[in-house]
C-alpha positions in Angstrom: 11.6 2.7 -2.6 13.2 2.8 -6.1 11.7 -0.4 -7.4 10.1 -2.6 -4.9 10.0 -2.8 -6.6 10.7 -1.7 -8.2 9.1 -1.2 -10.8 10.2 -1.3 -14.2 9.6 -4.7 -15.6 9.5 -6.3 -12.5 8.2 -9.6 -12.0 8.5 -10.3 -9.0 9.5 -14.2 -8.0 6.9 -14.1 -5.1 7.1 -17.0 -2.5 4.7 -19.9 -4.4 6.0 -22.4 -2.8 5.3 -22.6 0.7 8.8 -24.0 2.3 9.8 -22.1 5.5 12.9 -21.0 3.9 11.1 -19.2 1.2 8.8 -17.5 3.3 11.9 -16.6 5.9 13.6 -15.4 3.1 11.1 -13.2 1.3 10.4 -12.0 4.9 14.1 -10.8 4.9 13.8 -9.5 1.5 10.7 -7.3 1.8 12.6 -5.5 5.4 15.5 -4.9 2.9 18.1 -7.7 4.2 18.9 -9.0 1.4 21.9 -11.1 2.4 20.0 -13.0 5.0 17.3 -13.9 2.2 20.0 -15.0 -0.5 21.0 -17.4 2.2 17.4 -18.7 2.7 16.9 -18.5 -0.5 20.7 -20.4 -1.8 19.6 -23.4 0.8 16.4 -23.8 -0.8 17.9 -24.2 -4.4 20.2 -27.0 -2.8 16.9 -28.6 -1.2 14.8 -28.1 -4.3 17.5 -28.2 -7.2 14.5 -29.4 -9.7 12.4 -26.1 -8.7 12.5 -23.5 -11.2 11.1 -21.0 -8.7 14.1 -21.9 -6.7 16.5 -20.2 -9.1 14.1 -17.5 -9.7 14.3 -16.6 -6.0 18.2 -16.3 -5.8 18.2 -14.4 -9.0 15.6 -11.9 -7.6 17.6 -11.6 -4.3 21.0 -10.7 -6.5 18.9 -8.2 -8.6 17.6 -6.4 -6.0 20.3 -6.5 -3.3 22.5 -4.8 -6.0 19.7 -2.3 -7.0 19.5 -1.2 -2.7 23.3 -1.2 -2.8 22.8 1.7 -5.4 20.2 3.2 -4.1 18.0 2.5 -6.7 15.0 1.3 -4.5 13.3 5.0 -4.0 10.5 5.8 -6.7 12.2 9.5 -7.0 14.2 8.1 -9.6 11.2 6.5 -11.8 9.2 10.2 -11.8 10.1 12.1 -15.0 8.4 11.5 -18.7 10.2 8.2 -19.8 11.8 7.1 -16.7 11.9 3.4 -18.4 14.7 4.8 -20.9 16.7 6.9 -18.2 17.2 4.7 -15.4 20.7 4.9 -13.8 22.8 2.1 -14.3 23.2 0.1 -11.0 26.9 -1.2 -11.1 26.9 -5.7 -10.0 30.4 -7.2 -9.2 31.2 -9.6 -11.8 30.0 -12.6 -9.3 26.9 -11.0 -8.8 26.4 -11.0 -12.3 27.6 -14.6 -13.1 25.8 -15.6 -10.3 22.2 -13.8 -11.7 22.8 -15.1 -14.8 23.5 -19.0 -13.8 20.3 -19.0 -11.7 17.9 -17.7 -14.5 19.8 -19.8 -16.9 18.9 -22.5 -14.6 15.4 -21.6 -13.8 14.4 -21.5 -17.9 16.0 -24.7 -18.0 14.0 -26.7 -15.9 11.0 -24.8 -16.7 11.6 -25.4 -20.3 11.9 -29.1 -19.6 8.4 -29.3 -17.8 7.1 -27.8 -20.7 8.3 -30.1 -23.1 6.5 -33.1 -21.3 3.5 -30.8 -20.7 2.8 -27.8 -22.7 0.1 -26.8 -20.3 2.1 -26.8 -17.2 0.7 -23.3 -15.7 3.3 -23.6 -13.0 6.1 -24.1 -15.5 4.8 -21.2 -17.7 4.6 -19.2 -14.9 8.2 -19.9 -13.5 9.3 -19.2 -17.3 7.2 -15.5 -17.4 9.5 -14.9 -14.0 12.7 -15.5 -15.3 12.1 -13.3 -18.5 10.9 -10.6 -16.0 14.0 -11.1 -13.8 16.2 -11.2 -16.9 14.6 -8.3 -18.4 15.0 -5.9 -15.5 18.5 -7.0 -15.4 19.0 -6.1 -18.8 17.9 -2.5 -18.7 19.1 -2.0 -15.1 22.9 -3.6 -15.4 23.6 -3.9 -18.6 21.4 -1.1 -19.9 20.0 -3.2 -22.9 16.8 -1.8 -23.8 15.7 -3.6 -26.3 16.6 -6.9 -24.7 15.1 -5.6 -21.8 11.9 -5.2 -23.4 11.5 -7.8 -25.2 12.1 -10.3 -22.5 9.2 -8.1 -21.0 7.0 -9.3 -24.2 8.2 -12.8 -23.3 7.2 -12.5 -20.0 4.0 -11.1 -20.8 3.2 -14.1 -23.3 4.2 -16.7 -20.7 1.6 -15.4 -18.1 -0.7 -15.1 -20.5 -1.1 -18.6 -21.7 -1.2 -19.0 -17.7 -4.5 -17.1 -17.3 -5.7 -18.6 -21.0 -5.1 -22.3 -19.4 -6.6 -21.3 -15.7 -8.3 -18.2 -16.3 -8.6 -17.8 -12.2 -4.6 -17.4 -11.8 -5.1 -13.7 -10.9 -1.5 -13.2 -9.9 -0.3 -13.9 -13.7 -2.5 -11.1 -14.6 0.0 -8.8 -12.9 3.1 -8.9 -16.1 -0.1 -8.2 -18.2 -0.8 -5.4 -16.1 2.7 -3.8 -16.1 3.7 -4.4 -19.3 0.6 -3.0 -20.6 1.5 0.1 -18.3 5.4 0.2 -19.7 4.3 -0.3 -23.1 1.1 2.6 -22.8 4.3 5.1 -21.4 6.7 4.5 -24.0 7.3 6.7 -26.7 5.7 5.8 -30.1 8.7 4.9 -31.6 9.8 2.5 -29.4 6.0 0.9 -29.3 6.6 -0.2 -32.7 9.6 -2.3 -32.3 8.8 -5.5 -33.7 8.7 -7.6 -30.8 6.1 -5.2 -29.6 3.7 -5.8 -32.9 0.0 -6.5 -31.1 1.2 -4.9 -28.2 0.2 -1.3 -28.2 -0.1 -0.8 -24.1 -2.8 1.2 -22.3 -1.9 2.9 -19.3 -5.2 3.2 -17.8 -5.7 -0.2 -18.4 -2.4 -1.7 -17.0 -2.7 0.5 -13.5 -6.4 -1.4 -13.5 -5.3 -5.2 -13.9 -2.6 -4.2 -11.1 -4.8 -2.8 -8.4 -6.9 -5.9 -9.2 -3.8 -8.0 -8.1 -3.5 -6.0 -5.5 -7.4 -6.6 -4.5 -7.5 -10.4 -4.9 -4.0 -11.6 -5.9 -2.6 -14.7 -4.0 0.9 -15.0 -3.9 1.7 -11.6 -5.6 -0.7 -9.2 -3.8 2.0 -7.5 -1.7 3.9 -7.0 -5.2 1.3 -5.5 -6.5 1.1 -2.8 -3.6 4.5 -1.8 -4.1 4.3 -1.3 -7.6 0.9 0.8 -7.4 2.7 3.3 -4.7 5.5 3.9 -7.5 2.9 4.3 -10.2 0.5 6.3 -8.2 3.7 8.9 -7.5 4.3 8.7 -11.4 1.2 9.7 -12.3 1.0 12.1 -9.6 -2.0 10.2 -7.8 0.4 10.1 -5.3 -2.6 10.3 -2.2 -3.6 7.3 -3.5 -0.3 5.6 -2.2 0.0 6.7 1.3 -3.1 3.9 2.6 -1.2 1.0 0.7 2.2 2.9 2.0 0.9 2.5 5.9 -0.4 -0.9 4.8 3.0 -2.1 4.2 4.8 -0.4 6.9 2.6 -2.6 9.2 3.8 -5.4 7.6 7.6 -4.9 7.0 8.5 -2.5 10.2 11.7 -3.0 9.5 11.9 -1.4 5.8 13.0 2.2 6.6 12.2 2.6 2.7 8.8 2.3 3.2 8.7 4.9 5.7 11.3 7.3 3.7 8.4 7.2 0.5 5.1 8.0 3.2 7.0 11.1 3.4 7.7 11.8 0.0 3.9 10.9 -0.5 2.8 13.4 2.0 5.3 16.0 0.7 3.6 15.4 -2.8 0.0 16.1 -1.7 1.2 18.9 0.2 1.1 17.9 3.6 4.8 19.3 4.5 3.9 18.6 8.0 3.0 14.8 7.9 5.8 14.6 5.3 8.8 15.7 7.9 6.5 14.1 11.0 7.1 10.8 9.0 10.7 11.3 9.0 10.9 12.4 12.9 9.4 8.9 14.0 11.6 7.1 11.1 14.5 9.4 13.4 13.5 8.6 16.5 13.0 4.6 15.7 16.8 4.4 14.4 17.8 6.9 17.9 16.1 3.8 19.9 18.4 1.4 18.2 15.1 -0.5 16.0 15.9 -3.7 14.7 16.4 -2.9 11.1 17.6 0.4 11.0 21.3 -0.2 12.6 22.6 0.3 8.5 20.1 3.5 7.5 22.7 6.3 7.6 21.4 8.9 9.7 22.4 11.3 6.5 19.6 9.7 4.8 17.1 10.7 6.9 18.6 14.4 6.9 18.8 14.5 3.2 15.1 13.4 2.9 14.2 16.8 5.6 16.0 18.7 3.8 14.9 17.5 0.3 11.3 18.3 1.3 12.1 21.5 3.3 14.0 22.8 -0.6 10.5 22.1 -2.1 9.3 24.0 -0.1 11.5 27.0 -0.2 12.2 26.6 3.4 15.8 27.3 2.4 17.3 28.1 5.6 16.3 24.5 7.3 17.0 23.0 4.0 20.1 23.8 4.5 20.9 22.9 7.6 20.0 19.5 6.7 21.4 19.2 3.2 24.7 20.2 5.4 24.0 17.3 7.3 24.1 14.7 4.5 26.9 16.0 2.4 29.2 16.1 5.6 28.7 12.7 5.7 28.0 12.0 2.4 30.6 9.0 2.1 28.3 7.1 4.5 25.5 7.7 1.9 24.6 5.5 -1.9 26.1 7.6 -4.7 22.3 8.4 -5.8 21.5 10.2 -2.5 24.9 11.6 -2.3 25.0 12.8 -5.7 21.9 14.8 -5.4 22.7 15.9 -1.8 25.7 18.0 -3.1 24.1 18.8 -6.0 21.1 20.2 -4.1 23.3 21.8 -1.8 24.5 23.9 -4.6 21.0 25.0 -5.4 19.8 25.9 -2.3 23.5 28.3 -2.1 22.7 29.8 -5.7 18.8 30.3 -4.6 20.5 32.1 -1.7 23.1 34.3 -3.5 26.1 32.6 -2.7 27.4 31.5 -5.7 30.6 31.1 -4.8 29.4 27.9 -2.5 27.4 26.9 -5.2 30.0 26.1 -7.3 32.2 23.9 -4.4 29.0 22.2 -4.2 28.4 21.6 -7.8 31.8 20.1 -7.9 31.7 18.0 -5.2 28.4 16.4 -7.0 30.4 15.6 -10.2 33.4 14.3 -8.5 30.6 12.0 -6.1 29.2 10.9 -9.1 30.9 11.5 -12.6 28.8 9.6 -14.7 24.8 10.2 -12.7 22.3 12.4 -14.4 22.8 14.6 -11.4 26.6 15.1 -12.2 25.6 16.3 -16.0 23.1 18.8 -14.4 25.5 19.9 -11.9 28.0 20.5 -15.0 25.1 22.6 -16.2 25.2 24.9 -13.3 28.6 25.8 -13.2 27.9 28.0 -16.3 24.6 29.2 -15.4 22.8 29.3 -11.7 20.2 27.8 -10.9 16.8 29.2 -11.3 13.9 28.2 -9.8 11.2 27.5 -12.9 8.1 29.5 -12.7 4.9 27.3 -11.9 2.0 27.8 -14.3 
């Protein structure tokens, strides 16, 4: 669950308006089809071409129907000490990207329009605080603009702001606060005093507390809030505090195989190895029984994901097995699993002596992936094995 949400600078375009096609669509977008919700979502920006929100919902359908083609949905890759700076870039077709970038151009437009007849227009502001989000996370996820990224964050951040200033019950705008106050508190201090951030100096603590209040009592961005608080909760290696609002969400969105996927990795973190693969068994035995939902999870997913844990756990004999699993049909796999599958195979086979296997599998990451962090690390062990570090 690399960014339900995200996760970043997310803000997510939650479904405010109550047409059925919104609500169909963000049903299909939370159980990860994201071409049936760009169609609900496209239909409902013809019906409602005066709708900010409208725009803001086919942008967020592009954005993160680009970011599950790349496997970028799975919090694994925002662990680390500035994950904000070292995100992955997630590869959009150029019609994807003119096609993101009409829709928020769009959105500001009419939002921008409302505000000029009515500067207090809290549903305006709040439409305008969404596109900056969207456009934001596009930024540092596509194009890899940090800066830009960042300070359409700000942007965002002062939108919702004068939201909850003008109705100070809008909980839900309290959620950009939250985050950005979150992004800002885990940047490094040179970054935190980029001009656009002046008055901004971010509090972790803080941020994580404004979310789980969305989360509590939010409206239309409550669920949002859930699924940012499991990828912050892993971050800061609260990760038990995850699994409740994990299970939560399961219920809800059966058919989002992610969901299930990160209970595992949540167990696996708390040190429940056995809940951790017993997650994965039933997530096996749902796709075996042909469940609605998981006809497109490759089965070398799910054996990457055993196997994954079982290498954490020095269980390197069934690690293998599995991690032999997913790289032998790694071309049915996202180049961010299949990187690190072959890249982990060639760990477990230097943790096992074999270094001639090590290598093949080291070289097999690189050609996967040439230009993913795992591919430089890869390049690392070719010249030197790799070596468990000692805990302590």
């Amino acid at each position: 669950m690399r960014l339900p949400a995200l996760l970043l600078i997310s803000v997510a375009a939650a479904a405010a308006a109550q047409d059925d096609l919104v609500v169909r669509g963000y049903r299909h977008f939370y159980n990860l089809q994201y071409d049936q919700a760009l169609a609900d979502f496209r239909r409902y920006s013809a019906q409602a071409p005066g709708d900010p929100n409208a725009f803001n919902h086919v942008a967020e359908g592009v954005l993160y129907r680009d970011m599950f083609r790349a496997g970028a949905l799975e919090t694994e890759l925002v662990t680390g000490n500035n994950p904000f700076l070292r995100r992955a870039k997630v590869n959009a077709s150029p019609e994807d990207q003119h096609e993101f970038d009409s829709s928020i151009a769009r959105a500001m437009a009419l939002a921008q329009q409302r505000l000029k007849t009515n500067p207090r227009d809290t549903g305006a502001l709040y439409a305008l605080g969404v596109s900056y989000g969207l456009r934001g996370n596009y930024d540092f996820l596509v194009r890899k603009a940090w800066r830009d990224a960042l300070s359409d964050a700000t942007s965002a951040r002062k939108a919702h702001t004068r939201v909850t200033e003008i109705d100070p019950a809008n909980v839900d705008a309290r959620m950009v606060q939250g985050l950005h106050d979150y992004i800002v508190g885990s940047l490094p201090l040179e970054w935190r005093l980029l001009g656009f951030l002046i008055g901004f100096h971010g509090n972790k603590e803080a941020g994580i507390r404004e979310v789980e209040m969305v989360a509590r009592n939010g409206k239309i961005n409550r669920l949002d809030a859930e699924f940012l608080l499991c990828a912050i909760y892993r971050r800061e290696r609260s990760s038990a505090r995850a699994i409740p609002l994990l299970e939560d969400l399961i219920g809800r969105f059966p058919e989002n195989y992610l969901l299930r996927m990160e209970l595992a990795q949540m167990y696996s973190d708390t040190g429940k190895k056995a809940q951790a693969l017993a997650a994965l068994a039933q997530l096996r035995a749902l796709k075996s029984a042909g469940t609605p939902g998981l006809l497109t999870l490759p089965i070398q997913k799910i054996d990457y994901a055993e196997g994954n844990i079982d290498f954490w756990y020095n269980d390197l004999d069934a690690a293998l097995v599995n991690i032999r699993l997913a790289t032998t049909g790694a071309e049915e796999l996202d180049l961010n699993t299949g990187v690190l599958a072959w890249m982990r195979l060639g760990q477990i086979y230097d943790l096992k002596g074999q270094r001639s296997l090590a290598l093949n599998a080291y070289r097999h990451a690189i050609e996967f992936a040439p230009d993913s962090d795992a591919a430089r690390e890869s390049r690392r062990y070719l010249g030197s094995p790799y070596q468990r570090r000692a805990k302590g």
